[in-house]
Every structure is written in C-alpha cells, then in structure tokens.
C-alpha positions, 0 to 999 in steps of 0.5 A, a space after each residue: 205333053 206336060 202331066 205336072 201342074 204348075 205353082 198355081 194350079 198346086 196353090 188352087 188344089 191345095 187351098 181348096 183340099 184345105 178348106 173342105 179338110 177344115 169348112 166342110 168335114 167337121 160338119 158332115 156327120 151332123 148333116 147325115 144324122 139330120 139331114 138338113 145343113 143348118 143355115 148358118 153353116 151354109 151361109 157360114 160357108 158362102 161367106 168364108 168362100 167369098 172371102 177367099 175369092 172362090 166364089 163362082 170359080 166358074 165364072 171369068 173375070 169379065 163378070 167377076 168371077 175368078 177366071 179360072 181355065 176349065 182345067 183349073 176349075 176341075 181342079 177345084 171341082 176334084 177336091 171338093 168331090 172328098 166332101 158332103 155335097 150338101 155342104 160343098 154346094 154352098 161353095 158356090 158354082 152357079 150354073 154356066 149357063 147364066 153366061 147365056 144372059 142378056 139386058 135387063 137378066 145381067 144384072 137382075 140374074 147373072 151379077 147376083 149369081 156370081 156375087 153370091 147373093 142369089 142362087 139358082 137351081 137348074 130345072 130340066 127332068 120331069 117324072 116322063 121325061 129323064 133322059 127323053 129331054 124332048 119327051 118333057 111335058 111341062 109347056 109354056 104357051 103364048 098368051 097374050 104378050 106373055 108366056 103360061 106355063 104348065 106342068 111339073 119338074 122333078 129331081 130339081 137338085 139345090 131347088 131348096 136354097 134356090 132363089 131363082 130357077 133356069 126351067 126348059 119347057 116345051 114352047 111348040 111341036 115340028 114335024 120331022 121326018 122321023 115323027 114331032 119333035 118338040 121345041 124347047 126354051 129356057 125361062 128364068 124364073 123367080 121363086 115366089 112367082 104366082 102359079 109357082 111353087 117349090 114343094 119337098 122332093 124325094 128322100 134319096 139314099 145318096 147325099 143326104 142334106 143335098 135334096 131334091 125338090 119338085 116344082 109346080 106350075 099352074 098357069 104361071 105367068 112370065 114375060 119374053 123377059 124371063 126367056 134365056 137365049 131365043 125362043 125355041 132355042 132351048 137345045 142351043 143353050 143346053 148344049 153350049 152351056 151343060 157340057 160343064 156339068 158332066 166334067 163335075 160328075 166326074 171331078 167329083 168323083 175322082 176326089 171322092 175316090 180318092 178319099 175313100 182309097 185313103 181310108 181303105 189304104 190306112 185300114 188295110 195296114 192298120 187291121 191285123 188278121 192271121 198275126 199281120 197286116 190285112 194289106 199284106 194279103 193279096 187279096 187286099 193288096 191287089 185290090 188297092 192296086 186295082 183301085 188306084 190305077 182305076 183313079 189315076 186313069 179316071 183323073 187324067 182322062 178327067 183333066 184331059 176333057 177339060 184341057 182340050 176345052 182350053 185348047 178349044 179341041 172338040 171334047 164332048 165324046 172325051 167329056 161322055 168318056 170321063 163321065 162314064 168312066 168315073 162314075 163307074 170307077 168311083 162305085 167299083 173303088 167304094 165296093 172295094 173300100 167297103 169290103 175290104 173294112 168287111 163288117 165294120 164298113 156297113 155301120 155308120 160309125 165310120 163314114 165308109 157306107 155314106 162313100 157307097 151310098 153316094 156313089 150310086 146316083 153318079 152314073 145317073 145324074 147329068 146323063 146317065 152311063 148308057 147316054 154317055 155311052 151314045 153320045 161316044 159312039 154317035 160321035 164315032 159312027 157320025 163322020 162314016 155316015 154310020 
C-alpha cells in the first residue's frame, strides 16, 4: 500500500491550492457582502481555468477533458473545497452524467460542456420529494411524438449560470409488490425552452453567491431527442453517473477543514490569555489534536473511495462512508474552530462564521447523512439476505 503521492498528483494539488490561494480568495469577502459573483469575475475565472487546462477535470481525454484518474480529480476537488463555492463553481465540473450523452446530444450538450462554453445544472429535488427521489411529482407525459412536462424542482444549485438543465421526471407508475413504484427519465433541457422558466430560489445561510433556483414547467414541450439515457431509465443513469458527487461532498470538505484548522491553529498560538499562549492550554490543544486526527481519517477515507473507483473495486458503501464522515467532521472541526476564536469567531471580520455556516448544509445535500448511513448498512445486510 502506498500513502504518498506521486510528482504529478503533488503538481495537481499544488496548482490547484495556488490558484484558489490567488483567483478565488481575493474575492470572497466582496461575494459574501453582496452575495452576487460579478460576472466578469466568473468569466474571469472560467477563462484562467481553461487556460491552465483544468477545465472539466472530470472529464477523460476522449472528450477533451484532462483525463484525470478519480483519485486525481479528488485532489482537485479537495483544494478547491478551501475556497467560496460561489466562486470555485466557475472552475468548471459539468456534471459526469453528460458522459451518458448520444448522437446529435455530443455535440449539442457534452462538447460544449467540456469546452467551457455552456453550463449546466442538475435538476432532481422538488419540495415533496428530497431524499423520497421516487416521490417527485414534476411529470413528462406522452403526447403526440413528443414528451409534456409539468410540474416543479427546487434547491436547483448553479441553475442561475446554467444554460441547459439535466431534470429527472416521472414518465409512468408500476405495480410492485411493495406498492407503485415510479418511473424515471432524465430530459436535457435548454433554458429558454417555451413553459419553462428558471425563477429566483431560496436565500440560504450557507455559501452565499452559490444560490439555488426553482424551475418551473407548464406544459413544456421536449422531443425523444432531449431524453438522456433510455426512457424510463432514469435510475440507471443516476446510479452510474451521481456516484461523483457524494465523493466532492466529502473532498470539499476535508479542504474546508483543513483551512479552518490553519487559522484555529495560528490563533491558538498567537492569542495570549493568563501570560501565554491559549494553544498552551489543554483544553485548546487537545481540540486541535482532535481536529486533525478527524482530517487526516476523513481524507484518507476520502482517497480510499476514490482510489477503488480506479482499481474498478465496488465503492458505493466506502463513498456513503466518506460522505458522512466528512461532512460530519467538517461541522465538529468549524465548531471548534469557532470556539476556540471565542467571541471574536461569531463577527464577520474574520471569515471564521462563514466556515461554520457553510459546513451545515454538507450532511444534507447530495444525500443526506442518514441516506448515507442506509446505503452502509443495506450494502452490509444485503449479501446475508438481511
């Protein structure tokens, strides 16, 4: 078992820090005042990506991505995790899924995507139906040759940059043993598309600039063109394509920590109470030894997930496991972070409460901790018959 990384994964790492330490941190306080990222900052941003040739850094060579391994890209995905995702969004990740596309969709969705020149948003929660993914009530029905759809999604991340949508509807009902049981398909829709509308979300304490829109469908209208995957196969093309974006929950976070424990750390031994140092006093110090043993498990358990992808090891339990853990890790490591400054770490002057803020909503999106928690144990029960 080897733990290092080699030259070139400590090239990525290294690049990657850098450019968030000097692209992406000059402008975070401007977007948490305002909360809006200007756009010529964003496209400021795209662009230097694109230069440095990290633009879809998810995405193989074959469809001129970088054709970085899954383990690199967690590398990547782990730095950018130190910075504001409002603003580390314009590096550029379209989702994985676009992979699933076909024909005419290559070029008119996945290209684009990859070169930088359209962006997309995932479109799959709806105010009924979260973590019940087969509650969702937004339809598409058949109607002539064409598919109608109706209905809502909400909590639609990125939607206000976005120029296209990957939605899942419901296309049919069957009858299971266990009750109906409906049908998915995904649908690849163009923003602009007539019966569809892209209006202003929920203000969210968490990430502020990287907002959340609600889409709207009145009987929009979309050909069999516009299905990604099959019909009905909605589910296959999520579970072989989705998988990525619990293993970014829980990159992002461990890069998170890890820049909230280097401002706990150098204010612990800069702060003087009682003629020293607070980082003198065990009840400092032992949570900043807490706090990095928490990191270093969440990352190696992190890579580990990421690394059997590679070595095409079954990974989904280890996925839900880092998922969870990080995320759960990251709120226990801003908490300390945050009480160790004491007062001062509540006031926006340092950037301390935006860390405890954002760390909230990591055990819920993409999964939340108690589906990750099932998705463990089913995957554990499951070969007993249990």
């Amino acid at each position: 078992m080897r733990f290092g990384l080699s030259d070139e994964q400590e090239m990525i790492v290294s690049t990657v820090r850098s450019f968030v330490e000097n692209e992406i941190y000059p402008h975070e306080a401007l977007v948490e005042k305002t909360g809006e990222v200007p756009q010529e900052v964003a496209q400021e941003i795209k662009q230097k990506v694109i230069d440095l040739g990290f633009y879809a850094s998810n995405f193989p060579e074959s469809v001129g991505g970088p054709g970085l391994s899954h383990l690199e890209f967690a590398l990547v995905e782990r730095e950018l995790g130190r910075g504001s995702m409002a603003l580390t969004h314009f590096f550029g990740r379209p989702q994985n899924i676009l992979m699933a596309c076909q024909g005419e969709q290559i070029e008119k969705y996945l290209m684009p995507a990859v070169r930088g020149e359209r962006m997309d948003a995932l479109a799959m929660t709806e105010p009924d139906a979260g973590s019940d993914v087969r509650g969702m009530k937004c339809t598409a029905t058949r109607d002539g040759g064409d598919w109608v759809i109706n209905g809502s999604k909400h909590f639609i991340s990125g939607a206000d940059h976005a120029d296209f949508f990957i939605v899942f509807v419901a296309t049919g009902v069957d009858e299971t043993p266990k009750g109906p049981k409906k049908r998915i398909t995904c649908f690849l829709v163009d923003r602009g598309t007539p019966g569809f509308e892209v209006a202003k979300g929920y203000n969210s304490v968490s990430h502020r600039g990287y907002k959340n829109c609600i889409l709207y469908f009145d009987n929009c209208r979309l050909s069999d063109a516009q299905v990604l995957g099959e019909v009905d196969g909605g589910f296959a093309v999520m579970n072989e394509w989705l998988y990525a974006t619990r293993i970014t929950v829980a990159t992002m976070s461990v890069g998170r920590a890890r820049r909230v424990f280097d401002h706990a750390v150098q204010y612990a031994a800069e702060r003087k109470q009682f003629g020293q140092s607070i980082g003198k006093f065990q009840g400092v110090s032992f949570q900043i030894a807490d706090m990095i043993t928490e990191i270093d498990a969440a990352d190696y358990l992190t890579l580990a997930s990421a690394w059997r992808l590679d070595e095409g090891l079954p990974a989904n339990r280890e996925i839900a496991s880092a998922k969870v853990y990080a995320s759960e890790m990251l709120a226990r490591v801003t908490d300390a972070a945050l009480q160790i400054h004491g007062g001062m770490g509540l006031m926006d002057e340092l950037p301390i409460e935006r860390f405890w803020r954002d760390a909230r909503v990591e055990r819920i999106w993409d999964g939340t901790s108690e589906i990750q928690r099932h998705i463990i144990s089913r995957e554990i029960f499951r070969p007993l018959g249990a």
